[in-house]
ZAMARGU-4260 file (C-alpha; in steps of 0.2 Angstrom, whole numbers, plus 5000, padded with zeros to 4 digits):
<rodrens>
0) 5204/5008/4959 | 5220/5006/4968 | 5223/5017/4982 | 5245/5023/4981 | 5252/5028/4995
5) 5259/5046/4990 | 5279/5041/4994 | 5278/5025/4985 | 5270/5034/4969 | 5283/5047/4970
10) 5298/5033/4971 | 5291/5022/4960 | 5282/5027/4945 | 5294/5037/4939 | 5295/5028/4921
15) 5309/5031/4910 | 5300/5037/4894 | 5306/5030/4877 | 5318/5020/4888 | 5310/5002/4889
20) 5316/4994/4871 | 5315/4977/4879 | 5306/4964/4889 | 5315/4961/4905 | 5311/4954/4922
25) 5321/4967/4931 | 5314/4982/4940 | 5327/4995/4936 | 5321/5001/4919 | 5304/5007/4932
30) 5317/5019/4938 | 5324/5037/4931 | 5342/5034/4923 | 5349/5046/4934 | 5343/5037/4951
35) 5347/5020/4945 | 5366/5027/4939 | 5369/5034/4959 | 5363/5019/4966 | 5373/5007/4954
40) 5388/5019/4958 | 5384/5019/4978 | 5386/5001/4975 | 5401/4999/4966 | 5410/5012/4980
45) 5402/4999/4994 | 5406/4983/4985 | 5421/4985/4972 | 5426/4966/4970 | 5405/4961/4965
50) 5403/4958/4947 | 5394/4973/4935 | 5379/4958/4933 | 5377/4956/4952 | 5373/4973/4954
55) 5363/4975/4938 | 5352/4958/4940 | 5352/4955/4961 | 5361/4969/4971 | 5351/4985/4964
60) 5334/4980/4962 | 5334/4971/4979 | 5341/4989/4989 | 5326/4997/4977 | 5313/4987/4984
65) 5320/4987/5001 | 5321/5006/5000 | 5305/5009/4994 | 5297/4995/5008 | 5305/5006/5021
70) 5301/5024/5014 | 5283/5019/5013 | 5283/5007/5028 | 5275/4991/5018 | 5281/4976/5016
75) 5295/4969/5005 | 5283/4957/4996 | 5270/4970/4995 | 5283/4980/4984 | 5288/4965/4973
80) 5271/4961/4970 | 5267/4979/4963 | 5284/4982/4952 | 5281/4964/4945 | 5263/4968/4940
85) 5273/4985/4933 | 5286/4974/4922 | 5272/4964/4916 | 5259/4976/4909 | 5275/4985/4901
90) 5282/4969/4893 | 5262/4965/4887 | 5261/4982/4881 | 5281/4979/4871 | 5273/4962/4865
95) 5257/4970/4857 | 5268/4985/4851 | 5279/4974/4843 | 5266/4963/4836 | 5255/4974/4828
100) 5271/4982/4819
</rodrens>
């Protein structure tokens, strides 16, 4: 069984539930709502000429990963790795859902 650093459960597995209606390669549906609308608000304040995409698609889920890296002093590619294997046991578990139905 996976040992999780305390931090890094509390920032990361904080799922949105009922939220995830679609398969998608980004990190930010991992995230509460709430969280992800400051962030994504932050960012526009920082950065007003970037596109709404950029920060959706690039810009957002790279300061996520970057933050949670630094709050629970791992490394970068250590955090990818673990919300990738996060997307795709969800998007498995959208696949079977919507198979079965």
């Amino acid at each position: 069984m996976r040992y999780w650093n305390k931090s890094f459960q509390n920032v990361v597995l904080q799922l949105n539930e009922g939220c995830c209606k679609k398969s998608t390669s980004s990190i930010s549906h991992l995230f509460r709502p709430d969280i992800i609308a400051i962030l994504e608000n932050l960012i526009k304040e920082m950065l007003p000429m970037a596109e709404p995409e950029l920060i959706r698609s690039f810009i957002l889920p790279e300061m996520i990963v970057r933050t949670i890296s630094q709050e629970c002093k791992c490394a970068v590619l250590s955090v990818r790795k673990v919300l990738l294997e996060r997307v795709l046991i969800i998007t498995m578990l959208l696949y079977n859902t919507y198979i079965i139905s």
